[in-house]
Backbone bond lengths (Angstrom), bond angles and torsions (degrees), N, CA, C in turn:
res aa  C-N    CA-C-N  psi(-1)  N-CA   C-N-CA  omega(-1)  CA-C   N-CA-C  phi
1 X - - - 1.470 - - 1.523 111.68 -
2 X 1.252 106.82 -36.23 2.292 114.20 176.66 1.003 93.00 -85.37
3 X 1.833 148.30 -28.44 0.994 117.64 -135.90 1.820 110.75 -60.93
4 X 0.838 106.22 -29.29 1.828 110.45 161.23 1.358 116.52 -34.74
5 X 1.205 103.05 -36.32 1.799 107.44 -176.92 1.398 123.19 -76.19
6 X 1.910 99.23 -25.87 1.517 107.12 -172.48 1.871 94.05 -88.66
7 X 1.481 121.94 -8.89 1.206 117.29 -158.51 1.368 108.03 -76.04
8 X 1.307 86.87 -53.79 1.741 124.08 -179.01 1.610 97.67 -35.13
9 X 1.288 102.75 -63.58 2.100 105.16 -175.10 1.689 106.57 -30.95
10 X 1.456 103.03 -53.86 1.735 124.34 -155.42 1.337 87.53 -40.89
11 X 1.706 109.98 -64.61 1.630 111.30 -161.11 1.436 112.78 -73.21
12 X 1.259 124.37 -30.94 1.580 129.79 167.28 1.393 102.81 -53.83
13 X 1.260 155.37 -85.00 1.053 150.19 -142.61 1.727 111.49 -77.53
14 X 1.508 109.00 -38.08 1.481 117.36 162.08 1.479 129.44 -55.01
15 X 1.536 93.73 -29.75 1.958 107.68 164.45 1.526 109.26 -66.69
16 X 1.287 92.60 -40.17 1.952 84.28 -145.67 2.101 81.82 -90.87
17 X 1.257 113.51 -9.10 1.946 100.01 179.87 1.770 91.97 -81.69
18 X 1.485 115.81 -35.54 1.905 120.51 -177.66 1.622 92.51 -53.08
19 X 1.676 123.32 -64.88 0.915 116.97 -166.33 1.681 123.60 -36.77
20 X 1.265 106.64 -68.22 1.210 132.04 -178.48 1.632 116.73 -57.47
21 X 1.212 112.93 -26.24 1.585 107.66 -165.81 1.904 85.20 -104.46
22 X 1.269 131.05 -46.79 1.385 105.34 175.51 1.246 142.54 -79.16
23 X 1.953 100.22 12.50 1.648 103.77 175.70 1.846 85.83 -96.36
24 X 1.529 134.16 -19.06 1.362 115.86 -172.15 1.888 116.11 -67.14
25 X 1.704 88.87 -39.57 1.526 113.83 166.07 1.349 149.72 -70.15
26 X 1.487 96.69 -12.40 1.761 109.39 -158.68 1.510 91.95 -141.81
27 X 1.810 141.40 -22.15 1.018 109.08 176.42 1.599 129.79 -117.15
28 X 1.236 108.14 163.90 1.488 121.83 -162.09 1.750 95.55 -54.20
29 X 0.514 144.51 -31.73 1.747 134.35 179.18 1.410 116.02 -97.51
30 X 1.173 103.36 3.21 1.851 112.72 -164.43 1.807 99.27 -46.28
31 X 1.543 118.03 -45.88 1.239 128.27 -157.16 1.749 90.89 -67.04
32 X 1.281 108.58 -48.85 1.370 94.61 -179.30 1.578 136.18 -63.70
33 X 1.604 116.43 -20.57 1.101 124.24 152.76 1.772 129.94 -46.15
34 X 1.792 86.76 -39.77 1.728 94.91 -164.64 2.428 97.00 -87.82
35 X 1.128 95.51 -0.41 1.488 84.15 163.26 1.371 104.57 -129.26
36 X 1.404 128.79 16.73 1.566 106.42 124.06 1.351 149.88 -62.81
37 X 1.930 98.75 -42.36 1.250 108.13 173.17 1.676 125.22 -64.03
38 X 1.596 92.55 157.83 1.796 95.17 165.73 1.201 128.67 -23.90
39 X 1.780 109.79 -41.34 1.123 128.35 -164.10 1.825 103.22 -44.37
40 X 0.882 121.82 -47.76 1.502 128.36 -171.87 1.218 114.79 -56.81
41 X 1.474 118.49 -32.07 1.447 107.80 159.38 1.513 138.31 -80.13
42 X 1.536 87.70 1.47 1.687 100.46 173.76 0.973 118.10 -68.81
43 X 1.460 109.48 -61.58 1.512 153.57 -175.05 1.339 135.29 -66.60
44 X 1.461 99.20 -32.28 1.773 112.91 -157.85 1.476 111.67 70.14
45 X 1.805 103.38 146.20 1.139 110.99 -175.27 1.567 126.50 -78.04
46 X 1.656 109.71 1.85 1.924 125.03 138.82 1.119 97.30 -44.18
47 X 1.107 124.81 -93.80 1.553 120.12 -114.28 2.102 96.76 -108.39
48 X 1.215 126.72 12.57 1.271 130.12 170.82 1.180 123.52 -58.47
49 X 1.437 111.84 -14.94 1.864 112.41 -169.58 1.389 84.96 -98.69
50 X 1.339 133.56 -59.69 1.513 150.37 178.28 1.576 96.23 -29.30
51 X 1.415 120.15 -76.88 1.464 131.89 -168.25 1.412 126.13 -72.81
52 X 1.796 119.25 5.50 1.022 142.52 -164.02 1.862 96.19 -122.45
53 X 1.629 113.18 -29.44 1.640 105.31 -174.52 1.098 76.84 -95.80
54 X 1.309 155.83 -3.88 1.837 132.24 -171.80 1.549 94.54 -94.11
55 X 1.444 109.00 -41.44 1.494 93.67 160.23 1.510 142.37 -25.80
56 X 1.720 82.80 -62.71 1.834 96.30 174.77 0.997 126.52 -60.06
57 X 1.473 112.07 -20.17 1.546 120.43 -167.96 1.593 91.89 -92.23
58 X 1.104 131.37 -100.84 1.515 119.84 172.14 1.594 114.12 0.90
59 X 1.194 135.22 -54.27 1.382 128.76 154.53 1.043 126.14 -50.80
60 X 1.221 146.81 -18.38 1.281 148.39 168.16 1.316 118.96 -94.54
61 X 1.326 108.25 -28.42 1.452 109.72 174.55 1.943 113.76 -71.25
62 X 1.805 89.67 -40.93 1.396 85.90 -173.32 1.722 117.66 -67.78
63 X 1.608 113.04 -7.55 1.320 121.30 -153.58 1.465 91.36 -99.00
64 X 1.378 135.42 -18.70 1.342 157.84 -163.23 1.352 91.83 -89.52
65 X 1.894 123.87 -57.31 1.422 102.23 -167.89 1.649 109.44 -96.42
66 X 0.971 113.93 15.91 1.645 100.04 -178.01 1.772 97.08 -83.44
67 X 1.190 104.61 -17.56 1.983 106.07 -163.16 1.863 96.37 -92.78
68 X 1.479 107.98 -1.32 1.437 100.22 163.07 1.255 121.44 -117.14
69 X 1.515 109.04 108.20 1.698 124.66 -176.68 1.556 98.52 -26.58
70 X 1.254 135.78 -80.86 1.844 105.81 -170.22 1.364 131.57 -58.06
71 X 1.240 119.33 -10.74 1.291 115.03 151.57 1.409 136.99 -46.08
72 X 1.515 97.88 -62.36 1.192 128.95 -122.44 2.011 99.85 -74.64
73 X 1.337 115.86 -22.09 1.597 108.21 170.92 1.259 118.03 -50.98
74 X 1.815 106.08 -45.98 1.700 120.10 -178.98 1.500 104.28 -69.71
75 X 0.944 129.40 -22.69 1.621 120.35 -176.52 1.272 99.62 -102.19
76 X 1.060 133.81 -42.73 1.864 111.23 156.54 1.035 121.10 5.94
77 X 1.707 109.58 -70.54 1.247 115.02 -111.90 1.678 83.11 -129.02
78 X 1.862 108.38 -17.49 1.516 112.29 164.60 1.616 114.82 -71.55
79 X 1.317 121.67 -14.83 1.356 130.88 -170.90 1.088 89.93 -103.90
80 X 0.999 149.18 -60.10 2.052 131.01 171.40 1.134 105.86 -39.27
81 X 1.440 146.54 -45.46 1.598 147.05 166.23 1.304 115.35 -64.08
82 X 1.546 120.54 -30.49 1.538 102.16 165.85 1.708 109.44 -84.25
83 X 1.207 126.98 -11.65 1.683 117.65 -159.84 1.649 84.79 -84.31
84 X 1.480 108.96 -35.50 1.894 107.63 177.72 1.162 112.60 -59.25
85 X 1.681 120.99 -31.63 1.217 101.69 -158.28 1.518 97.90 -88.64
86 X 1.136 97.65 -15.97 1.745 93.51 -171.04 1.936 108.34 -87.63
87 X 1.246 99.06 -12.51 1.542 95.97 159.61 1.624 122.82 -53.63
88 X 1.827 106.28 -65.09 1.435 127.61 128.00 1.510 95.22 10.86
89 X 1.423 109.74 -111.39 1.372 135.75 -143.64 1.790 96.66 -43.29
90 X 1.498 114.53 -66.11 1.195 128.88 173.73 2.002 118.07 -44.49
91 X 1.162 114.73 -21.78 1.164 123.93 152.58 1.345 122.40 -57.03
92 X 0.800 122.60 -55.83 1.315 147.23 -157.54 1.477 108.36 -76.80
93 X 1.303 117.39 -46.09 1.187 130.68 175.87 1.277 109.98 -69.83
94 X 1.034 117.53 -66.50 1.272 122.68 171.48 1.568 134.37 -25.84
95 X 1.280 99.91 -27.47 1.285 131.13 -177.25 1.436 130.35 -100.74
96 X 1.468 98.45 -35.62 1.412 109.39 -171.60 1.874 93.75 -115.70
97 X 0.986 138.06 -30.12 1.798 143.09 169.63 1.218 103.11 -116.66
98 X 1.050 151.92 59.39 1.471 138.33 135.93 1.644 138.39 3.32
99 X 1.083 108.55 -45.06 1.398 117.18 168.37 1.215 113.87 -122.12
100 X 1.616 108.58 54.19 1.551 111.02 157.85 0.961 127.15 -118.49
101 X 1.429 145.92 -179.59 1.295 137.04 -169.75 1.440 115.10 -105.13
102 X 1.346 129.10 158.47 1.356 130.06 -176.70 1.837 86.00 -74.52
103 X 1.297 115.62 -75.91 1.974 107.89 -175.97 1.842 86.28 103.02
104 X 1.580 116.24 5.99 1.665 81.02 176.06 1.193 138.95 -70.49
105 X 1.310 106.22 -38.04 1.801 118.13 166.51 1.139 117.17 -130.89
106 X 1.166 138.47 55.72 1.425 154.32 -170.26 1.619 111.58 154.13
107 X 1.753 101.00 145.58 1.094 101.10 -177.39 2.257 110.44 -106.65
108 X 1.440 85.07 19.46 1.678 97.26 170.50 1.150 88.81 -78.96
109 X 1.414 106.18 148.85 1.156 161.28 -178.72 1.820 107.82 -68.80
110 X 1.308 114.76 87.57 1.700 116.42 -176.92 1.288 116.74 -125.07
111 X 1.455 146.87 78.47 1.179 123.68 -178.76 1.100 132.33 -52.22
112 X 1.642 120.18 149.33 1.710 115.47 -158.79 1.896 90.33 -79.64
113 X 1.018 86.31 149.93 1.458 127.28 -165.15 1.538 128.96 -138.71
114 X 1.211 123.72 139.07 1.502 98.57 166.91 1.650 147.00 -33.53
115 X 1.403 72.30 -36.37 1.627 82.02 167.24 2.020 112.44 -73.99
116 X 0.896 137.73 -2.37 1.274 133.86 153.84 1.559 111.31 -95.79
117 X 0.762 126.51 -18.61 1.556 135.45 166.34 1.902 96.66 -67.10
118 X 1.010 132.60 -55.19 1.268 133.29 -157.22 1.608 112.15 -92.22
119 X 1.203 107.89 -22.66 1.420 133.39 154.43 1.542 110.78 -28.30
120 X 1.823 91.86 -92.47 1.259 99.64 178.33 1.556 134.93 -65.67
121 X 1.571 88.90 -9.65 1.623 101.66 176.93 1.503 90.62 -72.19
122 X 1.419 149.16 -41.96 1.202 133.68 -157.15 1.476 108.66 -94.65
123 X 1.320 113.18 -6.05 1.467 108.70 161.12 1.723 120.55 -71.84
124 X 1.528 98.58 -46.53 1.774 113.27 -172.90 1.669 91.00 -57.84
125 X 1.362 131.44 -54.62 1.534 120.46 -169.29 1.709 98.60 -63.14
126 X 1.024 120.72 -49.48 1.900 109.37 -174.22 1.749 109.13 -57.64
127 X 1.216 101.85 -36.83 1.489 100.69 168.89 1.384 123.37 -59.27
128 X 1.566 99.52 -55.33 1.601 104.74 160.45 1.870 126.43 -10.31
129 X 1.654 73.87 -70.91 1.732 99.00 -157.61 1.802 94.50 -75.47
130 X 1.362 111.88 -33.65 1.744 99.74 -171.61 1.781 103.19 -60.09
131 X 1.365 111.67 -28.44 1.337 116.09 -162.57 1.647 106.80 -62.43
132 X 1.516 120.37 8.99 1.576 123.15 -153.46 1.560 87.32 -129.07
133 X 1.270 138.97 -15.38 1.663 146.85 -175.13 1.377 102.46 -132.17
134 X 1.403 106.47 178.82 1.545 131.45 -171.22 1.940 100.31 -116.38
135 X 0.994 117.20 152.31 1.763 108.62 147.90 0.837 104.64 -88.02
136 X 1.800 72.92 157.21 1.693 120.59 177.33 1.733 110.14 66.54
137 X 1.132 123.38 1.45 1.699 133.36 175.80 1.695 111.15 -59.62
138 X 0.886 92.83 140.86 1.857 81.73 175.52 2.044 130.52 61.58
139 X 1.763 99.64 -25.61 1.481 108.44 169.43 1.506 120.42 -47.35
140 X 1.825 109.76 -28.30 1.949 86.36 -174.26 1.460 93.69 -97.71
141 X 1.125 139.98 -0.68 1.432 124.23 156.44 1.519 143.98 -50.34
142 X 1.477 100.16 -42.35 1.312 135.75 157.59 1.828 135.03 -126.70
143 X 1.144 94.32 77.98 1.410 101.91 -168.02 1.509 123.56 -78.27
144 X 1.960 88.40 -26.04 1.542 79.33 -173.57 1.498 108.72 -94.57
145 X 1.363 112.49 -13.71 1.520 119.25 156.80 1.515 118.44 -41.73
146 X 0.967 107.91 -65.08 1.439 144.26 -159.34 2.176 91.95 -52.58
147 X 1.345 97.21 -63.47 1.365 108.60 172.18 1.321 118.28 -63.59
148 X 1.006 129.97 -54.48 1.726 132.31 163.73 1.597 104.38 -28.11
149 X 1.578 108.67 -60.99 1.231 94.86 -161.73 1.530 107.28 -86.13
150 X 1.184 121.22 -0.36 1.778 123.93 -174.14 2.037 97.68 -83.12
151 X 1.254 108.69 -24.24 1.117 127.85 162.68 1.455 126.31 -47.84
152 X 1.266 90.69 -88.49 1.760 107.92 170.76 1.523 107.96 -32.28
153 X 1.625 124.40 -59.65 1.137 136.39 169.49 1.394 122.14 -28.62
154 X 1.487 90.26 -67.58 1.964 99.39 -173.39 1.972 95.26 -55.42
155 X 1.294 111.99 -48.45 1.802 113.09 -164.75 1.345 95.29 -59.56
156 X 1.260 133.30 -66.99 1.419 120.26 173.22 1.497 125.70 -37.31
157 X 0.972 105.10 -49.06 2.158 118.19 166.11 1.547 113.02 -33.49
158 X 1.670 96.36 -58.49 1.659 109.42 -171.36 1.398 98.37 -73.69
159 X 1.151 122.41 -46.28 1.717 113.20 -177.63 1.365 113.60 -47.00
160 X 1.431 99.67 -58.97 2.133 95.94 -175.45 1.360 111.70 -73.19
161 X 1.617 116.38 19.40 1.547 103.53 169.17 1.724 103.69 -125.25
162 X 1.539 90.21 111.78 1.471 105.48 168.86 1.212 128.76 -56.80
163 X 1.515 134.97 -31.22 1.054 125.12 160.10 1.376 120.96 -85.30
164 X 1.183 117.64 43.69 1.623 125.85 162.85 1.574 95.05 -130.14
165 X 1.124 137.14 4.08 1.507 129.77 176.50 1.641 103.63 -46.62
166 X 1.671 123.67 -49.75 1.543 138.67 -157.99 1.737 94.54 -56.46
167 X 1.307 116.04 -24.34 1.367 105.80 -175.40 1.418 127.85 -87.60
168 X 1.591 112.71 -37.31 1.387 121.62 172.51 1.651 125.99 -123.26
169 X 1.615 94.17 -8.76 1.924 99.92 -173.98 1.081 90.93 -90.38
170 X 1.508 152.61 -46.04 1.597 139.97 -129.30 1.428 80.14 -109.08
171 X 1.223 146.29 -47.05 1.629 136.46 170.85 1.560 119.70 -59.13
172 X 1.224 99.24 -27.92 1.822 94.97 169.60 1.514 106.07 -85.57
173 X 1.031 107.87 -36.22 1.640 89.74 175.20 1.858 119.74 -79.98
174 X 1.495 102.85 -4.70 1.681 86.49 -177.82 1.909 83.42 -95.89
175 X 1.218 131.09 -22.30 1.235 120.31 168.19 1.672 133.86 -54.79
176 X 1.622 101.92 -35.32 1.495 112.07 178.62 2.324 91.73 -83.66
177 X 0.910 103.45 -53.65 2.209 100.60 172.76 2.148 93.76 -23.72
178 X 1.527 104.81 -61.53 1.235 99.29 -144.40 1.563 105.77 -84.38
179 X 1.214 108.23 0.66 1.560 124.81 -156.85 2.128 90.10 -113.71
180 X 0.835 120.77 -42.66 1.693 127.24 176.21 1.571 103.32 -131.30
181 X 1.421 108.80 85.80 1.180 120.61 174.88 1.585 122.37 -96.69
182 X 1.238 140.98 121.48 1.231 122.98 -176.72 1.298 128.21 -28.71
183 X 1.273 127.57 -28.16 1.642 129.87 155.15 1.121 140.66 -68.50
184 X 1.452 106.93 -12.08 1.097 119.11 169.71 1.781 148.18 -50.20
185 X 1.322 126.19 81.17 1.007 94.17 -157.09 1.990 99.06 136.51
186 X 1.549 105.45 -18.01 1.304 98.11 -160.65 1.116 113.89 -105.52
187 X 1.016 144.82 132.61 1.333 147.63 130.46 1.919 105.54 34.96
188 X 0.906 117.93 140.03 1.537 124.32 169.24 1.952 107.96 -70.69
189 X 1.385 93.15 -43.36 1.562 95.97 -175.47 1.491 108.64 -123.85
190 X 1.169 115.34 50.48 1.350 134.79 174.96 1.569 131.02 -126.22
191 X 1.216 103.80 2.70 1.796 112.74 -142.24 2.024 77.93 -89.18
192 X 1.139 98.49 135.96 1.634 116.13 179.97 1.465 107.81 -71.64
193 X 1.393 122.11 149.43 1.617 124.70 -167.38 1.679 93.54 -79.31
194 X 1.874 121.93 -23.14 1.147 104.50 -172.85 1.759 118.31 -83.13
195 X 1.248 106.78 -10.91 1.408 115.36 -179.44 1.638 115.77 -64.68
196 X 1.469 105.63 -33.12 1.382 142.31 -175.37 2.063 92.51 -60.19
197 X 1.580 94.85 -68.38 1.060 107.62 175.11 1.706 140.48 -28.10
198 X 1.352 94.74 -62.14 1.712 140.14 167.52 1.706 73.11 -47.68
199 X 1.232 118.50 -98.19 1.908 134.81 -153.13 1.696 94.15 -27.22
200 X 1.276 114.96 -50.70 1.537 127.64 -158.43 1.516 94.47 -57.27
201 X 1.162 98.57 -82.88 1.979 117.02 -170.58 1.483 101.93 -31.08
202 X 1.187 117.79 -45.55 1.929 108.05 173.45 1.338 129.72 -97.02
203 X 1.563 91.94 17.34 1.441 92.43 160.50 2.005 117.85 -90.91
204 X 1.476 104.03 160.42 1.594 101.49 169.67 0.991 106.38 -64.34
205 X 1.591 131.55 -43.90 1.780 125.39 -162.33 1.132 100.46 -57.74
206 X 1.537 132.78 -46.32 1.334 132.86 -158.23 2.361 86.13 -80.36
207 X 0.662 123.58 -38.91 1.400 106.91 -166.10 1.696 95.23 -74.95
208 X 1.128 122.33 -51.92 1.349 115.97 -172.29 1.459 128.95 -48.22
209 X 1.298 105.41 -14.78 1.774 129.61 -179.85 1.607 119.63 -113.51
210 X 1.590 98.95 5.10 1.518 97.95 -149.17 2.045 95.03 -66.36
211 X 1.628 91.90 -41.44 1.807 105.97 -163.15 1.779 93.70 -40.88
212 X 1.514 122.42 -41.41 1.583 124.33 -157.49 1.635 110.18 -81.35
213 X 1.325 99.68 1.87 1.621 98.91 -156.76 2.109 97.09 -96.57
214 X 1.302 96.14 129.59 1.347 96.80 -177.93 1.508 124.40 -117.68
215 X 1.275 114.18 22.84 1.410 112.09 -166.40 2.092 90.38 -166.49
216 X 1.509 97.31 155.19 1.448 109.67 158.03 1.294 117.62 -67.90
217 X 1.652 105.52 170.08 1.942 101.73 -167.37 2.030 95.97 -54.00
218 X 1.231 97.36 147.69 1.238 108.80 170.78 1.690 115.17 -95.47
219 X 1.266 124.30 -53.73 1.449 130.14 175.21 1.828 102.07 -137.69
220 X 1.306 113.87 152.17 1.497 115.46 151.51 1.794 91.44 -142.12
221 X 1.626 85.54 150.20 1.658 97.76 153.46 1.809 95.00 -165.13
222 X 1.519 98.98 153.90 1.400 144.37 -165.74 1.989 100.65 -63.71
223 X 1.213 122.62 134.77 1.252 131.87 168.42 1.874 120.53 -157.04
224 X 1.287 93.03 78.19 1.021 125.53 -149.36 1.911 138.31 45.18
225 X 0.844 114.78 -68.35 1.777 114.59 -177.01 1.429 87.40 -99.55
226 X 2.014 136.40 -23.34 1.500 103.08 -175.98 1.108 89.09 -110.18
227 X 1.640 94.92 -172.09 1.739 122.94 171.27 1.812 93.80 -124.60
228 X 1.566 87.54 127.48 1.180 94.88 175.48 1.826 113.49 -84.71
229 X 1.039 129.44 133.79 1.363 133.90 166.20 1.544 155.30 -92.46
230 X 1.310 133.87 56.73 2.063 114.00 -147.11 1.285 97.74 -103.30
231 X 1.099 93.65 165.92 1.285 129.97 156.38 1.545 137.50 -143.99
232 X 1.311 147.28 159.13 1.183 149.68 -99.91 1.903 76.00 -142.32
233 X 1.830 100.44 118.67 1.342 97.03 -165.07 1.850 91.88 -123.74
234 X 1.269 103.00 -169.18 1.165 125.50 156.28 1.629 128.40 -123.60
235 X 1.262 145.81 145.15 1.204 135.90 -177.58 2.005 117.46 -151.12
236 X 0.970 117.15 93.90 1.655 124.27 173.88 1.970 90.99 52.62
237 X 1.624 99.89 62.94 1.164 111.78 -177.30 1.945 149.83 72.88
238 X 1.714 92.67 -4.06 1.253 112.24 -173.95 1.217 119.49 -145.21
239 X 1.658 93.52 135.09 1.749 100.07 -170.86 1.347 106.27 -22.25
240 X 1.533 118.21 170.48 1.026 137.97 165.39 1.894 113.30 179.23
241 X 1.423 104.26 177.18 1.929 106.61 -147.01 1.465 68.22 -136.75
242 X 1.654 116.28 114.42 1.456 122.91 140.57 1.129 128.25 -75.99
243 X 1.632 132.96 130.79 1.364 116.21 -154.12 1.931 90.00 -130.90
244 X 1.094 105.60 153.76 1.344 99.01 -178.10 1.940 118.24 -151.75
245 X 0.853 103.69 104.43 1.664 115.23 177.30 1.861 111.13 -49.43
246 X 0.773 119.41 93.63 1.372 106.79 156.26 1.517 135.74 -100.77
247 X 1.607 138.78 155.19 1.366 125.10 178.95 1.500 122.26 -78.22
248 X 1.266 115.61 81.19 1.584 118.69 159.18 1.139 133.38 32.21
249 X 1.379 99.22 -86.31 1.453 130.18 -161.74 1.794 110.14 -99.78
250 X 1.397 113.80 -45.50 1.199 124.49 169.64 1.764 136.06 -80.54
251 X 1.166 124.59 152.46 1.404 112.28 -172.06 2.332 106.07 -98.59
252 X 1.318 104.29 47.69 1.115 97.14 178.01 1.645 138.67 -124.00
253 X 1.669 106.76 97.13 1.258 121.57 -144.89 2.111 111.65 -65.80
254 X 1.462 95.94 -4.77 1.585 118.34 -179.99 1.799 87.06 -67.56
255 X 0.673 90.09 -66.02 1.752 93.75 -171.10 1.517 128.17 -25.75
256 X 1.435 102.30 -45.80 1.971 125.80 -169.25 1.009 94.14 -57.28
257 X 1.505 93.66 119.94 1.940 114.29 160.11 1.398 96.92 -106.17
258 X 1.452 89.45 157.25 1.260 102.56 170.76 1.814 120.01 -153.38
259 X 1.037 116.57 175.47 1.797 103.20 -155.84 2.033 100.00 -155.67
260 X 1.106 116.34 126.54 1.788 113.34 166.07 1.520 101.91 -91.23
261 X 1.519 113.88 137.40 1.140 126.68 170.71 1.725 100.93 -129.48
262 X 1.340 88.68 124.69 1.625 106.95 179.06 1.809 112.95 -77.74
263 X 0.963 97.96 142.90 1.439 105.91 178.05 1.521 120.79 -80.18
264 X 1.585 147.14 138.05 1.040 121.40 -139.37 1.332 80.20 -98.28
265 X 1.686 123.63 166.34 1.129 119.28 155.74 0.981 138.48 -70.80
266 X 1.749 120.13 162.25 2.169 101.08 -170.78 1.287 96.30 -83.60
267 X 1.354 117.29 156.36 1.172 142.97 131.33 1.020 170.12 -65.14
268 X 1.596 141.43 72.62 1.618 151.22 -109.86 1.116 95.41 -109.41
């Protein structure tokens, strides 16, 4: 009646060993991953690129035989011994390089973390459990089961791997910024001069002028969707009035212009 459940593992754990062993093997930065990792103190910094693609290859091979029914009991139960050993491995590192990178599927820069600890812990239990079924058994019975949960799996996978954050965390969070923006929510003729403020400071206009700027905001007032902003500048030696547009109503610091206006000279 599970056997779907034990199936499901085969291809989960065979994805995520494909994943991992053909970015060590197949990609253009791979070398730079493998002399981030621990691995280099195992190894020496010779032979780490060498001992880092034999890696990949052993991962691919093992991910190759779990998806063939006569294999697939012995690779079970060989992929519960690699997710240990790489618990192992991740120990170790941790301990002995601190600020190095795991390098399993990306060559960004992630220090091991719990979340690589929990990683591989969730590989060693799928290994576990495949070691109790066959692949592909039971999948055309329940397919859409079968997929739901091969699903759930992979999303949990990508979460505990920090160097995959660049793909879906740093876009959900500039999505939730633009989606609950400090303005959000306000009044048309309510919006606070410090919110204005906040928008300014992360903008470039405001950094590109910041060195000339000699005084706190001096005046703002509203003309329609911006807020106008100055401050009391300097410029190739002479006063000058930094003036700066910001968006009103919206929280978007791409936008801020900004402009030096020289002060005229007096006149005797």
């Amino acid at each position: 009646m599970i056997d779907w459940v034990f199936a499901v593992q085969f291809v989960f754990v065979a994805g995520a060993l494909a994943a991992a062993g053909a970015f060590k093997l197949f990609a253009r930065d791979s070398a730079v991953a493998a002399r981030r990792s621990a691995l280099t103190r195992l190894v020496g910094a010779d032979r780490v690129v060498a001992a880092f693609r034999l890696v990949g290859g052993a991962e691919l091979a093992l991910a190759a035989a779990l998806l063939l029914p006569p294999l697939a009991p012995g690779s079970a139960v060989a992929a519960l011994a690699w997710s240990l050993g790489m618990l192992g491995y991740l120990g170790y590192a941790r301990r002995t390089a601190p600020d190095s990178s795991c390098g399993c599927l990306s060559a960004k820069e992630a220090p091991i973390t719990g979340r690589s600890f929990a990683r591989a812990g969730l590989l060693a239990v799928a290994g576990a459990v495949a070691a109790f079924g066959s692949p592909w058994t039971g999948l055309a019975g329940e397919p859409v089961a079968a997929a739901v949960l091969l699903l759930a799996e992979a999303a949990v996978f990508g979460t505990l791997s920090a160097e995959l954050d660049h793909h879906w965390l740093l876009p959900l969070r500039r999505l939730r910024t633009r989606v609950r923006h400090p303005l959000r929510g306000t009044a048309d003729d309510d919006v606070p001069v410090q919110a204005s403020l906040q928008q300014l400071y992360r903008s470039a206009a405001y950094r590109s002028m910041h060195d000339r700027l000699r005084s706190t905001l001096l005046e703002h007032w509203d003309e329609g969707e911006w807020r106008m902003l100055t401050f009391a500048a300097r410029q190739e030696g002479r006063q000058a009035t930094a003036v700066f547009a910001v968006p009103r109503l919206s929280f978007e610091p791409e936008r801020v212009r900004g402009a030096l206006v020289n002060e005229p000279e007096p006149v005797f």
